[in-house]
N, C-alpha and C positions, 0 to 999 in steps of 0.2 A: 733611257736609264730607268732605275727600277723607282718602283714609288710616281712614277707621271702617269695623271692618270689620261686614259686617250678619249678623244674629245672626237663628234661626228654631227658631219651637217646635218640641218633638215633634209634634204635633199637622198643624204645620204642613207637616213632611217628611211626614208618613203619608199626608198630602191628598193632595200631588204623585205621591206615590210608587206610591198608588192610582189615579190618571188613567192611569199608563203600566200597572202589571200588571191591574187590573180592566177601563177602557174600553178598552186599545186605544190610547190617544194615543202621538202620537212623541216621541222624547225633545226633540227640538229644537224642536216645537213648543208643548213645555210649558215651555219655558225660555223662548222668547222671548214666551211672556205671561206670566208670572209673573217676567222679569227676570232671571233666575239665572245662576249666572256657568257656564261653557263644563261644569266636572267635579263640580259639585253635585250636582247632580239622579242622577246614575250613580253617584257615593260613597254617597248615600243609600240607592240601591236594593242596591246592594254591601254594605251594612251591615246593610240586611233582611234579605238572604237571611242573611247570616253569625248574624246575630240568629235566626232561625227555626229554625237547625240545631241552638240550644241551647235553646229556649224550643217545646215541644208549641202551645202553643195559639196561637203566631203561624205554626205548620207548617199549622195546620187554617185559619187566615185566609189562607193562603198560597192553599193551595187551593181556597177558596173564591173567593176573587178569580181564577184560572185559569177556574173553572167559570163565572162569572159573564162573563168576558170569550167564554169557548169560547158559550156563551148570546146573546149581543148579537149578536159574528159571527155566529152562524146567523140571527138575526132580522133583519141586515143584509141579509146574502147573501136570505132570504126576498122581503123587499120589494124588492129589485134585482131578483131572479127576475121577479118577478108587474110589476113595472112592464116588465121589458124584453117580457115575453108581449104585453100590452097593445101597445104601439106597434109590437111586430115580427108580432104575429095574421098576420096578411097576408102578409105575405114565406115568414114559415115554411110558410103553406099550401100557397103556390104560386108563389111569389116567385123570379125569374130568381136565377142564382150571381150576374148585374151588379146587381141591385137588392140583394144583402145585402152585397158589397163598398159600394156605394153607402149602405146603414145604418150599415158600420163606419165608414165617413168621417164622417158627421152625428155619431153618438154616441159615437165612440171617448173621448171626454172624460167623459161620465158612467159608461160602464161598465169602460173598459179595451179595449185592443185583443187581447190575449191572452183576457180571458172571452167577447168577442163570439164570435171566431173557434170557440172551443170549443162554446158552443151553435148554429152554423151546422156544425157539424162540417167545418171548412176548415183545411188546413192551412196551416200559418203562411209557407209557404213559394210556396204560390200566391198570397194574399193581397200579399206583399212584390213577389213577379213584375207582380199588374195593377196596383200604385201605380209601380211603375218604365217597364213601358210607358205608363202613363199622364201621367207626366210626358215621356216623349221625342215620344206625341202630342204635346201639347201646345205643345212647343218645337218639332215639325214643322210644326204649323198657324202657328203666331207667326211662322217665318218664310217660309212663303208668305205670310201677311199681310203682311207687311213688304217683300216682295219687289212684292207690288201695292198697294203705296203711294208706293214708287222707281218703279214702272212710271209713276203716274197723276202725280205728280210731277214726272217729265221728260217727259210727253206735252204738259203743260200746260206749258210753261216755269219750271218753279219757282211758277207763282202761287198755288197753293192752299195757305190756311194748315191747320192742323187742324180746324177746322168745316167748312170748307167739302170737305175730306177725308175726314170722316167723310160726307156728302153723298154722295160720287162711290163711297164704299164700298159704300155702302146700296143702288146704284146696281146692285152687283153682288153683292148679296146677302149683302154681310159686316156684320153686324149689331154697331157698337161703341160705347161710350161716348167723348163729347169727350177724359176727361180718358186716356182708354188709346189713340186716338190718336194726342193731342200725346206721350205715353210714348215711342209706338214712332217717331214721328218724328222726337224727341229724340237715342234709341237710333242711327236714319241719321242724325244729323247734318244733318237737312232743317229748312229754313229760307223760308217764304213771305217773298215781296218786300217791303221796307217801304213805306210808302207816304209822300213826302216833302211838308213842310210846303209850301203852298202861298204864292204871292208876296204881299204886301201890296199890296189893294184901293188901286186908283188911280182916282178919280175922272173921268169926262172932259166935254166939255162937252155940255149939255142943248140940245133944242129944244124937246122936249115929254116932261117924265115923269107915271107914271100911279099910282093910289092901290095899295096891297097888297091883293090881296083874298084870300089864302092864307092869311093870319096864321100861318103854321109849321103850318097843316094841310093838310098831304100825304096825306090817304087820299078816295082819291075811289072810286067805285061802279061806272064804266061806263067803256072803253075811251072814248079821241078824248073824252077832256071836258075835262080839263085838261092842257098840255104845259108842261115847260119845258126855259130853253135857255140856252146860256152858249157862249164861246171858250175856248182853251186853245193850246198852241205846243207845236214839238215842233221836231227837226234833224238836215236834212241831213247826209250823213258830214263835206261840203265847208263842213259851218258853218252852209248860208244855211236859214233860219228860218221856218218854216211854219206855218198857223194851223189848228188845226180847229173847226167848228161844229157841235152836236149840239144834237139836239132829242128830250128822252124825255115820254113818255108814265106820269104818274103813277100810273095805274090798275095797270100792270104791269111799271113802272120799266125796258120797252124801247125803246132807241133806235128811231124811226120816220126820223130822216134823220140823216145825217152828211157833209161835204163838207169836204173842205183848200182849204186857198190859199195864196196865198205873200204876200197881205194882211189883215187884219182892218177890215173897211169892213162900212158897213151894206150891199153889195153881196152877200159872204158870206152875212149871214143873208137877205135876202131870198129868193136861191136854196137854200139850207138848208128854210125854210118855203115854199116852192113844190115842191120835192120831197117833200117830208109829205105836203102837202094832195095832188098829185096821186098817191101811192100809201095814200092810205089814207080810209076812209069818213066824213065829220065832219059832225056836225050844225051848226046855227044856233047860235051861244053858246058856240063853243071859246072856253079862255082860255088868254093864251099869257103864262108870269112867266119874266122877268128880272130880271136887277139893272139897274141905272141907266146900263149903257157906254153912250157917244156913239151907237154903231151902234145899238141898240132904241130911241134916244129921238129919233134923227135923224130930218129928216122922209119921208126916200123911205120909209122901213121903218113909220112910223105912221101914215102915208099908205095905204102897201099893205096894215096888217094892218087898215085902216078897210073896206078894198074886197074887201076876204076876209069882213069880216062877225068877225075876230076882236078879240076883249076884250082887250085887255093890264095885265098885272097888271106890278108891282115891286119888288124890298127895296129896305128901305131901306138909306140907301147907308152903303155898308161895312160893312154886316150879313151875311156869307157864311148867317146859321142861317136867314137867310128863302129861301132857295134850298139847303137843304139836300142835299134827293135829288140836284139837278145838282153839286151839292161833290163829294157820296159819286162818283157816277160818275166823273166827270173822274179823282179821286182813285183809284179803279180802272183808269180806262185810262191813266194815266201808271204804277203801278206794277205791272200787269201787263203793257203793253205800249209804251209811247211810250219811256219809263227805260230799257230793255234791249233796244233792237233801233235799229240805224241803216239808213240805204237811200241808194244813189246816187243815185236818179232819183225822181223828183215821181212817177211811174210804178210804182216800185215799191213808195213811201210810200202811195199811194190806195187800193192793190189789199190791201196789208196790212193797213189801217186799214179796210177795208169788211169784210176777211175776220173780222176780229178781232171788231169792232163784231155784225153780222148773222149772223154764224156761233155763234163761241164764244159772246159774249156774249149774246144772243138765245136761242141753242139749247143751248147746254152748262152754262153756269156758272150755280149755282143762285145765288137770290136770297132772303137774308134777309126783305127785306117783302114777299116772296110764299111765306111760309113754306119755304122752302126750293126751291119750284120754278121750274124756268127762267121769261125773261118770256115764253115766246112757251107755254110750257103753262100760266101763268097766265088770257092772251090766250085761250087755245081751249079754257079750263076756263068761259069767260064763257057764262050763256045768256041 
């Protein structure tokens, strides 16, 4: 209960009082395992000595507990000796001055930073001099790091989030983890583009749809076996509304055609897929997935994909996960590029849209489901 006050043997101060003058223990450390209030444990020891000044035989335990503690410390300091021999053998035989700064940093915790120095025989003064240059390295290279991360940053218009940063890093030889980074990108204030929800799936009408034959597996083995393809919009500074068509290649998730227009007709993709086919090598049995727009199911387009010899696959309708890889893209070039750039002219719109598509995206930007490499050294990684 509160207010009692606690009461201890003799026996039991001499215990205490021995932990501090025989092993060595601190005084605050034997208080707060045994509980004891702030000025006990020191009244105690205060009462011993004063006790021993008049009592011989607690003057010769006095000393004996001295002698006993003076004993331990040596067997201490012994075994710290012979263990520090052991893991420093080496350094001390031939061991650079950077390699035992470099041991005081690892073990300054087990032995102390003052005993290290002393059996390296180093003064304490040069030791403090390479942790302080070694910190202003340190904050020199961070911000040239940082400095070619605002470079690669505003090269690329804002698009790169921190993966794909650390990507273009590695590119140039700067070796970083994800989470250091999004740190230092934090740090500038840099922000990749979001990438915005896309519209809700509108049905149109059918002449002929075809069964799925992907089932959500997107990994294929061999360039030109599988493509797929989708529309998407984009706008004039004056408003008026443009359509794009793209056709990628699943084996290395790279655009093979792209074309605008200022309409979305099965007309588009025909030309779309006649530009493929005639820049690129396809076997017998391409198969080519959409979803269900009027344009892929109309009949000039499944007409022409009969007389091309290609398969047509489809999701189901208003299922975006069965046309996945074509989501992810589109959803990349809108928020790398369609979102944040306007153009006066249909002219200017094509020319940026090819550069963007075949260049960057093709040749620069790395890609996730090609572990990290662009499509086109995916492509020329194939044998």
């Amino acid at each position: 209960m509160a207010g009692i006050k606690k009461t201890y043997t003799p026996e039991f101060k001499k215990k205490v009082v021995r932990l501090v003058l025989e092993e060595g223990r601190q005084i605050k450390s034997v208080n707060q395992e045994y509980n004891l209030g702030e000025g006990s444990l020191r009244k105690w020891i205060r009462e011993y000595s004063e006790e021993r000044e008049s009592n011989p035989e607690l003057n010769n335990e006095k000393d004996l507990m001295a002698e006993n503690l003076r004993l331990r410390k040596e067997l201490a300091e012994s075994k710290k000796e012979n263990d520090f021999l052991k893991k420093a053998a080496g350094i001390l035989r031939k061991g650079t001055r950077l390699e035992q700064y470099h041991f005081i940093d690892f073990y300054h915790e087990n032995y102390g930073v003052r005993w290290l120095l002393s059996r390296f025989n180093i003064k304490p003064n040069a030791y403090y001099n390479y942790k302080k240059h070694r910190k202003a390295d340190y904050y020199k290279k961070k911000e040239e790091i940082k400095a070619t991360i605002e470079e690669i940053y505003h090269e690329y218009a804002g698009r790169p989030g921190y993966r794909m940063m650390r990507i273009f890093l590695n590119r140039k030889s700067i070796s970083l983890s994800n989470p250091t980074v999004h740190k230092y990108m934090n740090e500038l204030g840099l922000r990749s583009i979001v990438v915005p929800k896309k519209p809700k799936y509108k049905k149109g009408d059918c002449y002929k749809k075809f069964d799925n034959l992907l089932n959500q597996n997107f990994k294929v083995d061999e360039p030109n076996k599988i493509w797929c393809t989708d529309f998407t919009y984009m706008w004039r500074e004056d408003g008026a509304k443009r359509y794009n068509c793209t056709i990628i290649d699943l084996y290395d998730r790279s655009p093979v055609a792209t074309l605008n227009s200022n309409r979305i007709n099965a007309e588009l993709a025909i030309e779309t897929l006649t530009y493929a086919l005639n820049h690129n090598t396809v076997k017998k049995g391409l198969i080519l997935h959409s979803d269900q727009g009027s344009q892929f199911t109309s009949r000039a387009f499944t007409e022409f994909c009969s007389l091309q010899n290609i398969t047509q696959s489809m999701s189901k309708a208003g299922c975006p996960y069965d046309n996945a890889p074509m989501e992810s893209f589109y959803g990349t070039f809108k928020a790398d590029f369609a979102n944040h750039h306007s153009f006066e002219t249909d002219e200017a719109l094509n020319e940026a849209t090819y550069e963007y598509i075949f260049v960057y995206y093709n040749h620069v930007r790395p890609h996730s489901s090609n572990d990290y490499l662009t499509p086109f050294e995916k492509r020329f990684s194939y044998r």
